[in-house]
DRENKOL-490486 format. One record per atom (N, C-alpha, C): residue in one letter; atom name; x, y, z. Coordinates in steps of 0.2 Angstrom, whole numbers. Layout:
// DRENKOL-490486
+---------+-------+-------+-------+-------+
! residuo ! atomo !     u !     v !     w !
+---------+-------+-------+-------+-------+
!       A !    CA !     X !     Y !     Z !
...
+---------+-------+-------+-------+-------+
END
This chain:
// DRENKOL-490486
+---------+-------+-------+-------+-------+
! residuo ! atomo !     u !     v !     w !
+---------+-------+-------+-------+-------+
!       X !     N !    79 !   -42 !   -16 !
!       X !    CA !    75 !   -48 !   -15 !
!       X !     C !    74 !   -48 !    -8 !
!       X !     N !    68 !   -50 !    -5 !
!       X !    CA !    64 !   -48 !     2 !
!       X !     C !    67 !   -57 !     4 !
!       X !     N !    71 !   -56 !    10 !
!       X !    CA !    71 !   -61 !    15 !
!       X !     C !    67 !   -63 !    18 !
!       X !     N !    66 !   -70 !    20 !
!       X !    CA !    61 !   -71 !    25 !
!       X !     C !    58 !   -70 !    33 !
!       X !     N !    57 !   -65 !    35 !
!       X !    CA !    58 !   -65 !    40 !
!       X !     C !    51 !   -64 !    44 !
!       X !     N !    54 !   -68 !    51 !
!       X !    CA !    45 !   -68 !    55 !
!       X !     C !    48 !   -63 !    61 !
!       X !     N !    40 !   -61 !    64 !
!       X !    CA !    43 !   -57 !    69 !
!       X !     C !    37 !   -52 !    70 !
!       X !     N !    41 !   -45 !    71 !
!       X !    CA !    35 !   -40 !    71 !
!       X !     C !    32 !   -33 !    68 !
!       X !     N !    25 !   -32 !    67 !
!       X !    CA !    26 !   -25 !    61 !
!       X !     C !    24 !   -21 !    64 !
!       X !     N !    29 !   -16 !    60 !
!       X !    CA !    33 !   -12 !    63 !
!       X !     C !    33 !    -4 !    58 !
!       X !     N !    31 !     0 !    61 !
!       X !    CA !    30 !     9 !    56 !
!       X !     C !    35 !    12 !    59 !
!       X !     N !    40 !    17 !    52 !
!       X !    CA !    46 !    17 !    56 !
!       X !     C !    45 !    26 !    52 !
!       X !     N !    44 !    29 !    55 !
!       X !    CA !    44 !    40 !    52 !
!       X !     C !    50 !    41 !    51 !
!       X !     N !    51 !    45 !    46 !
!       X !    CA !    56 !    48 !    43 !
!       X !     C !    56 !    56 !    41 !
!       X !     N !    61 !    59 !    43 !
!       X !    CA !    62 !    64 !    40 !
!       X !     C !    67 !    68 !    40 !
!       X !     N !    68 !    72 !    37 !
!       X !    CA !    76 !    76 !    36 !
!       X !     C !    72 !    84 !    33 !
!       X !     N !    75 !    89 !    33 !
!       X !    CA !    76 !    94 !    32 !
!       X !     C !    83 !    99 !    30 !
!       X !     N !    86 !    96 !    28 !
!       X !    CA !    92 !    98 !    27 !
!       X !     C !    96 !    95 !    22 !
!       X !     N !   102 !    99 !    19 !
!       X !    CA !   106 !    95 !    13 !
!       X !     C !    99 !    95 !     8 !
!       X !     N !    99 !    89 !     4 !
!       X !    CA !    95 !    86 !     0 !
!       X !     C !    89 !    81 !     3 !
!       X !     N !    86 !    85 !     6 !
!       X !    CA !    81 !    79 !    10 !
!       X !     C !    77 !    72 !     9 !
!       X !     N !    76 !    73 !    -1 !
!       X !    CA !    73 !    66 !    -2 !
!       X !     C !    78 !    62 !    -3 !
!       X !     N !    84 !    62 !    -4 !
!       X !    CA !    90 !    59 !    -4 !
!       X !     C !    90 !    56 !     2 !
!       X !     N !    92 !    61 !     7 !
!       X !    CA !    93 !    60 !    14 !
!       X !     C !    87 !    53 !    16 !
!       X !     N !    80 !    55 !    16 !
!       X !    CA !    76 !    50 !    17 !
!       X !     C !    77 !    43 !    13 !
!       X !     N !    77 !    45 !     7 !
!       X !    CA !    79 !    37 !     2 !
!       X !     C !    84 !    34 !     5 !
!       X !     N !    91 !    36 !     8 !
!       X !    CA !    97 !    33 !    10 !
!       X !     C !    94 !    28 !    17 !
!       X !     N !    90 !    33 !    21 !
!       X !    CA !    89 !    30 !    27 !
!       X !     C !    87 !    24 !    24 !
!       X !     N !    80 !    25 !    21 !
!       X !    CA !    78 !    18 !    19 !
!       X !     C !    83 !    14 !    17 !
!       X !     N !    86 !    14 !    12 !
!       X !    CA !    91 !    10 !     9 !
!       X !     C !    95 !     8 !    16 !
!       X !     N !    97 !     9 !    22 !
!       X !    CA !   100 !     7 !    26 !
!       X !     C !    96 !     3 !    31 !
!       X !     N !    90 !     7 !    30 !
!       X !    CA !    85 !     0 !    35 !
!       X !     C !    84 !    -4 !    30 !
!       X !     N !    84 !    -4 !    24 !
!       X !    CA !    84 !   -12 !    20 !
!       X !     C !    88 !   -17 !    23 !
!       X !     N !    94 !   -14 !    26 !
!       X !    CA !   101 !   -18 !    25 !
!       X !     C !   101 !   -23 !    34 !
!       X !     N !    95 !   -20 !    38 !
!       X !    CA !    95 !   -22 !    46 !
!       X !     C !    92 !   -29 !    44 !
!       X !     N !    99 !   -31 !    48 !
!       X !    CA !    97 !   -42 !    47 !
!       X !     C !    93 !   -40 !    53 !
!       X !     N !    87 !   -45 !    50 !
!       X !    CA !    81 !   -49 !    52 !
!       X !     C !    76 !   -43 !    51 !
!       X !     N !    74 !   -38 !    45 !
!       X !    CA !    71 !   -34 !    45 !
!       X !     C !    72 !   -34 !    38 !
!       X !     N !    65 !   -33 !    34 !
!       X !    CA !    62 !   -33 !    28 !
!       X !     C !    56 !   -24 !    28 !
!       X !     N !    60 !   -21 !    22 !
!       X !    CA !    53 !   -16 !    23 !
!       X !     C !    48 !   -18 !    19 !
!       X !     N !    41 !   -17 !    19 !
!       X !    CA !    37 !   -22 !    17 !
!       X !     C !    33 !   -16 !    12 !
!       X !     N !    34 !    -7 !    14 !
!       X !    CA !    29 !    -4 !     9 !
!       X !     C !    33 !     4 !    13 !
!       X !     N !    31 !     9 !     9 !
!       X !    CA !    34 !    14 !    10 !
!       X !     C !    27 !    19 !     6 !
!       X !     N !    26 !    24 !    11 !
!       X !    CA !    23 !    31 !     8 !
!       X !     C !    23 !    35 !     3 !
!       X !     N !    20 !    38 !     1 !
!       X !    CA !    24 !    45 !    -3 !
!       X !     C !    27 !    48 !     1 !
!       X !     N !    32 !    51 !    -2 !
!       X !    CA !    37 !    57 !     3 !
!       X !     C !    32 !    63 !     2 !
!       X !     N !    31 !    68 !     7 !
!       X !    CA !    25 !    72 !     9 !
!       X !     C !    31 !    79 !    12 !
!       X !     N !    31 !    83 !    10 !
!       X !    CA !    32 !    91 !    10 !
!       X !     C !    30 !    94 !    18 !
!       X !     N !    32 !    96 !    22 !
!       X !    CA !    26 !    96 !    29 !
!       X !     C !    30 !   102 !    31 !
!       X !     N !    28 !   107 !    34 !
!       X !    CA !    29 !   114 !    37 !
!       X !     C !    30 !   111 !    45 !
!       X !     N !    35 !   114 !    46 !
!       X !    CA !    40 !   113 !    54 !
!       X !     C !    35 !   115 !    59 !
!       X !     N !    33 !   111 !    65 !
!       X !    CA !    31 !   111 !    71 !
!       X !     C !    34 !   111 !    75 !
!       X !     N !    33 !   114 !    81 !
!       X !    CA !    37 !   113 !    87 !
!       X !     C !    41 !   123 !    88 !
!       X !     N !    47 !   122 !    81 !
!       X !    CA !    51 !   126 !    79 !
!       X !     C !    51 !   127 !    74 !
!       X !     N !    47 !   134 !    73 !
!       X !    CA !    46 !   134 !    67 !
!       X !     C !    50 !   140 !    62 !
!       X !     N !    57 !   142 !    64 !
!       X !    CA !    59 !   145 !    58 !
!       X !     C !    64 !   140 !    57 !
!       X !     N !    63 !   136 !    52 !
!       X !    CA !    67 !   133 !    49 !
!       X !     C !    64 !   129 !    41 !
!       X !     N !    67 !   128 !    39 !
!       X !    CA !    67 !   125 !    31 !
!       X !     C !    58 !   117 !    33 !
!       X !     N !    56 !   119 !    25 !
!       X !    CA !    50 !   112 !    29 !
!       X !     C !    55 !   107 !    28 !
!       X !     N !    51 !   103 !    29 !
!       X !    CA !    52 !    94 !    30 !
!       X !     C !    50 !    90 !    24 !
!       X !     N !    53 !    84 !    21 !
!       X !    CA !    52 !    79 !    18 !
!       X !     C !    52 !    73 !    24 !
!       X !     N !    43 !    71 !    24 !
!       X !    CA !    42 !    65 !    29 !
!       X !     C !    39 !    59 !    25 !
!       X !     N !    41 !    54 !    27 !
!       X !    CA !    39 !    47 !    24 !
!       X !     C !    38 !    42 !    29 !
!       X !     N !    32 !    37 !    30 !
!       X !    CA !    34 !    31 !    35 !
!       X !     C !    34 !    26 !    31 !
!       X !     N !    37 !    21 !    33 !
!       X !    CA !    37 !    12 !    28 !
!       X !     C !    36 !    11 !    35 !
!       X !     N !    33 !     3 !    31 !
!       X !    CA !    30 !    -2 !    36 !
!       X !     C !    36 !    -8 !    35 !
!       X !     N !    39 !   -11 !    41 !
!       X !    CA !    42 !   -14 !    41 !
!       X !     C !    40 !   -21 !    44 !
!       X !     N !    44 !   -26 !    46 !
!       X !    CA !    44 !   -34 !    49 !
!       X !     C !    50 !   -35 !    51 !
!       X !     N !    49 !   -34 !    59 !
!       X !    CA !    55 !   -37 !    61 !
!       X !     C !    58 !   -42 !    67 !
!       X !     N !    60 !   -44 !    68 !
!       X !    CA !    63 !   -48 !    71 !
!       X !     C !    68 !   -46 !    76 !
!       X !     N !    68 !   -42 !    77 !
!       X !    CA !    72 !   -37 !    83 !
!       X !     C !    68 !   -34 !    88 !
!       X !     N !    70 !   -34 !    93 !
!       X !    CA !    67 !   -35 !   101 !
!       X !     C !    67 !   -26 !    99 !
!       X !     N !    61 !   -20 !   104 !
!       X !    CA !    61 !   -14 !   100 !
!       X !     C !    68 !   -11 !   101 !
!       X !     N !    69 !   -12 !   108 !
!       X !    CA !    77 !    -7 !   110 !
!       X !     C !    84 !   -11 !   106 !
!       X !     N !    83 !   -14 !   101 !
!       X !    CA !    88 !   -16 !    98 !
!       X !     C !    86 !   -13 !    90 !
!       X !     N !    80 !   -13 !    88 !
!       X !    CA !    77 !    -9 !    81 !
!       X !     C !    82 !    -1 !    83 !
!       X !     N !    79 !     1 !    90 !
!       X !    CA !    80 !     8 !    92 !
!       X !     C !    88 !     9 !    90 !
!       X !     N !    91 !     5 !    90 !
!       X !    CA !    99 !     6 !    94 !
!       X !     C !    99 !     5 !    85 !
!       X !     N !    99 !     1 !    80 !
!       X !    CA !    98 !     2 !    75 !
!       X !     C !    97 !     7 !    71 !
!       X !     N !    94 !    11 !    71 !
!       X !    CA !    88 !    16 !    68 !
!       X !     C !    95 !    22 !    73 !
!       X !     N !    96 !    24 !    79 !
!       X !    CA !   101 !    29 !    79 !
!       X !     C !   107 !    27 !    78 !
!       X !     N !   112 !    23 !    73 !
!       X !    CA !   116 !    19 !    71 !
!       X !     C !   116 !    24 !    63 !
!       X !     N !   108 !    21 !    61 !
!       X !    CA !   108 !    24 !    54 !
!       X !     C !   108 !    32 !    54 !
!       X !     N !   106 !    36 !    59 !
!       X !    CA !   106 !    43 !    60 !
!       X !     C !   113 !    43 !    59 !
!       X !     N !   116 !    41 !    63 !
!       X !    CA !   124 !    45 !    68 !
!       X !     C !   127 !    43 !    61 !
!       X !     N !   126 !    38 !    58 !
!       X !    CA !   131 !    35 !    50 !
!       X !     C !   130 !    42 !    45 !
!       X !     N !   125 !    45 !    47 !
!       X !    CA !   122 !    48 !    40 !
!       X !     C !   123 !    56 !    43 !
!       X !     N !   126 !    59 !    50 !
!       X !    CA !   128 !    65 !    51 !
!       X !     C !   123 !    68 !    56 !
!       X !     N !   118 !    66 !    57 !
!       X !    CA !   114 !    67 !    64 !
!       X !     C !   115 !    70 !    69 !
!       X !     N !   116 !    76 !    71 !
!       X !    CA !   116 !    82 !    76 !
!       X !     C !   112 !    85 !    80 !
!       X !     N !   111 !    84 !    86 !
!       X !    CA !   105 !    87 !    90 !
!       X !     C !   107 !    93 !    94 !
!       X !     N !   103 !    98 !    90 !
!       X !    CA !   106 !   104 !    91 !
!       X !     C !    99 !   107 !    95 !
!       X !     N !    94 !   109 !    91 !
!       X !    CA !    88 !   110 !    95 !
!       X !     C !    82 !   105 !    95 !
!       X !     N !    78 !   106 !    99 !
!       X !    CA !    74 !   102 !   100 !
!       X !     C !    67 !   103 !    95 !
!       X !     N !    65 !    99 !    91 !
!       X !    CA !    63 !   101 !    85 !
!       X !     C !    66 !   104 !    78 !
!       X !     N !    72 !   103 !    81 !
!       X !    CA !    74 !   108 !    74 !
!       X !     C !    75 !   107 !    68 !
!       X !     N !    79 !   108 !    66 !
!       X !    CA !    84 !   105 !    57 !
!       X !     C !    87 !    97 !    60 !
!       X !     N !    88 !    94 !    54 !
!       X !    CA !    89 !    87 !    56 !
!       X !     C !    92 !    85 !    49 !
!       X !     N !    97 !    81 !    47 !
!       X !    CA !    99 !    80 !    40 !
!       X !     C !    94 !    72 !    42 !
!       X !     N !    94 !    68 !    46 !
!       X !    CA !    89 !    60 !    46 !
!       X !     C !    86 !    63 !    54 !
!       X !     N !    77 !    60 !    54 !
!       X !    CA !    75 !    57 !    58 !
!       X !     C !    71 !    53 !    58 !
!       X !     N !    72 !    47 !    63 !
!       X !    CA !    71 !    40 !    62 !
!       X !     C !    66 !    41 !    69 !
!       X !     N !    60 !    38 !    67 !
!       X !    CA !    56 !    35 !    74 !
!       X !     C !    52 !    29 !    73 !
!       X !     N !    52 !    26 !    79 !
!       X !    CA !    50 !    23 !    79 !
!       X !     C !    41 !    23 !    83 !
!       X !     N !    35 !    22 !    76 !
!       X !    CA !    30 !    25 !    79 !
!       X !     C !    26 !    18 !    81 !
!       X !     N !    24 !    13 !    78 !
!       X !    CA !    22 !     7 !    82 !
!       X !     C !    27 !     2 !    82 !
!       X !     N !    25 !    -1 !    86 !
!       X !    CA !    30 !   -10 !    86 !
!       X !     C !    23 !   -16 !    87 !
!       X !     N !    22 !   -16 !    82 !
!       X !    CA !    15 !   -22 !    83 !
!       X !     C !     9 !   -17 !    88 !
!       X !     N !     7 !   -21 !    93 !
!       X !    CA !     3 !   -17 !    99 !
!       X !     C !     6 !   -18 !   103 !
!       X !     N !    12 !   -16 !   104 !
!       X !    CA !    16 !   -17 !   110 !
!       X !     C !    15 !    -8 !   114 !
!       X !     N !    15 !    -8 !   121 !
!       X !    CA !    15 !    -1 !   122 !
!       X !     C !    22 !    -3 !   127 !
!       X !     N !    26 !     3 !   126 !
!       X !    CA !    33 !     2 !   130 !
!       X !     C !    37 !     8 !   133 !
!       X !     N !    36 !    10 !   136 !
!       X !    CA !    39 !    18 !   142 !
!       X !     C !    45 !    16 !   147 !
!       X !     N !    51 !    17 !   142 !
!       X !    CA !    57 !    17 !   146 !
!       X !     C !    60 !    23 !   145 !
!       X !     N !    67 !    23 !   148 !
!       X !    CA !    69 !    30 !   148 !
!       X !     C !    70 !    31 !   141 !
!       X !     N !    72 !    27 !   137 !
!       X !    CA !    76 !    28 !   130 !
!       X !     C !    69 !    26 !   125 !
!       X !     N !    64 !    24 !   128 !
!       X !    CA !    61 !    22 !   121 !
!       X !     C !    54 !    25 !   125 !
!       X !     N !    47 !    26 !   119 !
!       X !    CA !    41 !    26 !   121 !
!       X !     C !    36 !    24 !   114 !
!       X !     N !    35 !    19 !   114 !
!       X !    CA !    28 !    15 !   108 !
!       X !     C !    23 !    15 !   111 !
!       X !     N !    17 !    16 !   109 !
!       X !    CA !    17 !    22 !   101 !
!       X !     C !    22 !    28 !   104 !
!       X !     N !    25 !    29 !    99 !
!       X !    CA !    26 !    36 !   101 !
!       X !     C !    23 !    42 !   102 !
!       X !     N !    24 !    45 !   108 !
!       X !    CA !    22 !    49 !   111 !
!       X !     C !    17 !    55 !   108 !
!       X !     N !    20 !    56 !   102 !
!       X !    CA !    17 !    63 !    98 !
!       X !     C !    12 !    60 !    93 !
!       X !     N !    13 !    54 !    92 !
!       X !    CA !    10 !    52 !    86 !
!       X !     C !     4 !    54 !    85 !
!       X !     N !    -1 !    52 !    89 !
!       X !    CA !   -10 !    56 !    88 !
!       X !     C !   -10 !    61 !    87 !
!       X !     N !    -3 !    68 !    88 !
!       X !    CA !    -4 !    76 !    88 !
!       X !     C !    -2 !    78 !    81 !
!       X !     N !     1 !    72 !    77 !
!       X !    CA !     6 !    75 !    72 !
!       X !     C !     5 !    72 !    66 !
!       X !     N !     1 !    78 !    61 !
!       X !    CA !    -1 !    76 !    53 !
!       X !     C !     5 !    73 !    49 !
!       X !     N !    12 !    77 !    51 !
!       X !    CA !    16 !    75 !    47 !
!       X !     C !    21 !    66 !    50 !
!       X !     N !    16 !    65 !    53 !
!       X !    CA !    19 !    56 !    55 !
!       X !     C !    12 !    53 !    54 !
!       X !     N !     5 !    54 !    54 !
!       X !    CA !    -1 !    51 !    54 !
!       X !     C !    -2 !    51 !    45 !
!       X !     N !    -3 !    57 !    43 !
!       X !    CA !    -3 !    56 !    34 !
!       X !     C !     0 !    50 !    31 !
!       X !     N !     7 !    51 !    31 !
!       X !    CA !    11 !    47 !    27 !
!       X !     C !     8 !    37 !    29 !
!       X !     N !     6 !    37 !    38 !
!       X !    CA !     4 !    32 !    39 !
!       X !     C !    -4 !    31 !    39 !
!       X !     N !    -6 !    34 !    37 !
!       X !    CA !   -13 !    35 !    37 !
!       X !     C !   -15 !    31 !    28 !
!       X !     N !    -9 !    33 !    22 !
!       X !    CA !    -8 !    33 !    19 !
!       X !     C !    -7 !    23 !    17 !
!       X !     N !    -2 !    23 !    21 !
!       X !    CA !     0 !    15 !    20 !
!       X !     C !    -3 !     9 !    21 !
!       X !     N !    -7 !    12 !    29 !
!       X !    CA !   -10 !     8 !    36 !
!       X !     C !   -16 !    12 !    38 !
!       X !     N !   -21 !    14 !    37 !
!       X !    CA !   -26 !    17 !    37 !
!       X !     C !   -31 !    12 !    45 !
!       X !     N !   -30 !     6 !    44 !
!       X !    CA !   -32 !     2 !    47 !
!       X !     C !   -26 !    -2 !    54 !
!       X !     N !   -23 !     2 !    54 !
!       X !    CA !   -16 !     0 !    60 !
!       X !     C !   -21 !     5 !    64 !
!       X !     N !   -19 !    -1 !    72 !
!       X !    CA !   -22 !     1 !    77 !
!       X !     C !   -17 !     7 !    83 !
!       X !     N !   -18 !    11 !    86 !
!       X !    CA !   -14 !    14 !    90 !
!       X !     C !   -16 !    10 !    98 !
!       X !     N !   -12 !     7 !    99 !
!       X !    CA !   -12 !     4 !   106 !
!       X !     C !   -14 !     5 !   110 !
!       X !     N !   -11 !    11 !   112 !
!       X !    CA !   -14 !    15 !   119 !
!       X !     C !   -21 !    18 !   118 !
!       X !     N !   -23 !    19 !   111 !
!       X !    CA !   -30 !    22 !   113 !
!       X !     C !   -36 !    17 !   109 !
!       X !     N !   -32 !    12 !   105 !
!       X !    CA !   -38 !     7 !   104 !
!       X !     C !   -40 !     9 !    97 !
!       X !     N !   -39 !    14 !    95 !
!       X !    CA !   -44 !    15 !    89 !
!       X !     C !   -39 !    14 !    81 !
!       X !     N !   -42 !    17 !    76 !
!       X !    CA !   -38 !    15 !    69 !
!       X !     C !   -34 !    22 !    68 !
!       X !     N !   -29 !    23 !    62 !
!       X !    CA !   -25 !    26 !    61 !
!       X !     C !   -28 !    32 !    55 !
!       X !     N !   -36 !    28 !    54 !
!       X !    CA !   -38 !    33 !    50 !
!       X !     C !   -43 !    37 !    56 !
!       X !     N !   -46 !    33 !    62 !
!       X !    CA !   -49 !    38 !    66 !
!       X !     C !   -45 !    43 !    70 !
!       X !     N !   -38 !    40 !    72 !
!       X !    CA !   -36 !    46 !    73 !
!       X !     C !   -35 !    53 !    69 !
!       X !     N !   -34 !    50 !    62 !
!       X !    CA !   -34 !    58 !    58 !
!       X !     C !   -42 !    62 !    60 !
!       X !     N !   -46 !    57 !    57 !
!       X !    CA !   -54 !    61 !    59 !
!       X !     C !   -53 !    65 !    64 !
!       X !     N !   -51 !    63 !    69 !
!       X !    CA !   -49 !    69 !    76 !
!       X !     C !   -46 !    74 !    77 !
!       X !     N !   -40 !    72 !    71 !
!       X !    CA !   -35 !    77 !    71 !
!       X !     C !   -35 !    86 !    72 !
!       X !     N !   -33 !    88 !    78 !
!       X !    CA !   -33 !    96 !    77 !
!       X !     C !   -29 !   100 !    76 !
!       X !     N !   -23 !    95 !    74 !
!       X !    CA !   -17 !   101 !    72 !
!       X !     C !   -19 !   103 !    64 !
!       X !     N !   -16 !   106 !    63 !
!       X !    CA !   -16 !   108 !    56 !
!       X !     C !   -14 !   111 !    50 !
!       X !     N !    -5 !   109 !    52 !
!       X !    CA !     0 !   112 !    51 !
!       X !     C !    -3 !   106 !    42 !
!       X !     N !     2 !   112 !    37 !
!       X !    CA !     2 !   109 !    30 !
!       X !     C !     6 !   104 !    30 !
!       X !     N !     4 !    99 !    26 !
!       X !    CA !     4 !    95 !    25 !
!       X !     C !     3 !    90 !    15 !
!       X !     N !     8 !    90 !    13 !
!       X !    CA !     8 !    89 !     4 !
!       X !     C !    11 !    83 !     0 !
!       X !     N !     8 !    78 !    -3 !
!       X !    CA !    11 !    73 !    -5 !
!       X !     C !    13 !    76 !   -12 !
!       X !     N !    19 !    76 !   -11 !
!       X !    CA !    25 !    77 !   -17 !
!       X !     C !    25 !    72 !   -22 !
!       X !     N !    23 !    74 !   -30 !
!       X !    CA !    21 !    70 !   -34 !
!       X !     C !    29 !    68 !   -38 !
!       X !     N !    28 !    61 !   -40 !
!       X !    CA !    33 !    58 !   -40 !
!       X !     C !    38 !    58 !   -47 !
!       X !     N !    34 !    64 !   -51 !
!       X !    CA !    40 !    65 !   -56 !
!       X !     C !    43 !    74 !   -54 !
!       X !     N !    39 !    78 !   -48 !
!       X !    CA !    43 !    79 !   -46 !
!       X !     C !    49 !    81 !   -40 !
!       X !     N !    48 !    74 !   -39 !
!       X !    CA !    54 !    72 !   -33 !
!       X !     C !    62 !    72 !   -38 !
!       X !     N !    68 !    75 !   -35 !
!       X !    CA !    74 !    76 !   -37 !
!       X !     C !    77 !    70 !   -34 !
!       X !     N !    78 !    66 !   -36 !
!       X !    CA !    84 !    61 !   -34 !
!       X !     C !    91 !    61 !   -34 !
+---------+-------+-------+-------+-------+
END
C-alpha cells in the first residue's frame, strides 16, 4: 500500500550483472520500497544491455523506477549506497561486474555537483542502457542541464551499444 508522501520525483537506474541479476534488481527495488518518506511510483521493463566502459564481462539486467521523495538528494544518495553495501556491493573496477547498481539519474530539476553527488547524472545523455528504460517510463522527463525531453535525448543518441527489453514470461524470478 503506497504512502502518502510529498516531496520530489525522482529516477533511480539500476543494475546488476552478477549472481542472479533480475533477482538482484527486484531486491533492490523491494528495499527502496522500504526508504521512509519515499514511494516508488512506476518501474521499467528490466532490459538485457551489453557492457560499456568494460567490456569483457557478463551483460547487464538494467531497469529505472520513478520514485517521490522526501529526502534531501545526499541523504537518498547515502540511502541508495546503504541498499548496495546490504546486498554485497564491491568496487573492484571501474565499470565492471556489480551484484547492485543504484543511481541516482534526476532529482526533480535540480542540478547538483558535489564531490559525492552529480544530477543529472553525469553519463546519463551518453548511456542507452540508463535512457531506454527511462525513455520508457518518462518519455517526457526534462534533463536539467540541457533543457530538453528524455525522448529528445534518445533521438540524439550516438552510442549504440545493444540494448533489449526482456519479455516478461521470460524473466526467471
Amino acid at each position: 500500500m503506497a504512502r502518502s508522501v510529498g516531496g520530489v520525483i525522482c529516477f533511480i537506474g539500476i543494475g546488476s550483472n552478477l549472481d542472479e541479476p533480475v533477482k538482484c534488481c527486484s531486491a533492490a527495488i523491494n528495499y527502496i520500497k522500504i526508504i521512509v518518506g519515499t514511494d516508488v511510483l512506476s518501474r521499467s521493463s528490466f532490459y538485457r544491455t551489453e557492457p560499456v566502459g568494460f567490456l569483457n564481462q557478463r551483460w547487464f539486467i538494467n531497469a529505472v523506477i520513478e520514485i517521490r521523495t522526501s529526502l534531501p538528494a545526499q541523504e537518498l544518495l547515502l540511502e541508495l549506497q546503504s541498499i548496495e553495501k546490504r546486498m554485497g556491493r564491491r568496487k573492484y573496477i571501474k565499470w565492471g561486474p556489480r551484484i547492485i547498481d543504484l543511481d541516482i539519474l534526476l532529482y526533480g530539476q535540480e542540478i547538483i555537483l558535489t564531490d559525492s553527488l552529480c544530477i543529472p547524472h553525469a553519463e546519463l545523455h551518453k548511456r542507452r542502457f540508463a535512457l531506454e528504460p527511462l525513455y520508457e517510463i518518462a518519455p517526457y522527463a526534462n534533463h536539467p542541464a540541457f533543457g530538453v525531453s528524455i525522448a529528445s535525448l534518445m533521438e540524439r543518441l550516438s552510442e549504440h551499444s545493444k540494448v533489449e527489453r526482456i519479455e516478461a514470461e521470460k524473466l526467471v524470478m
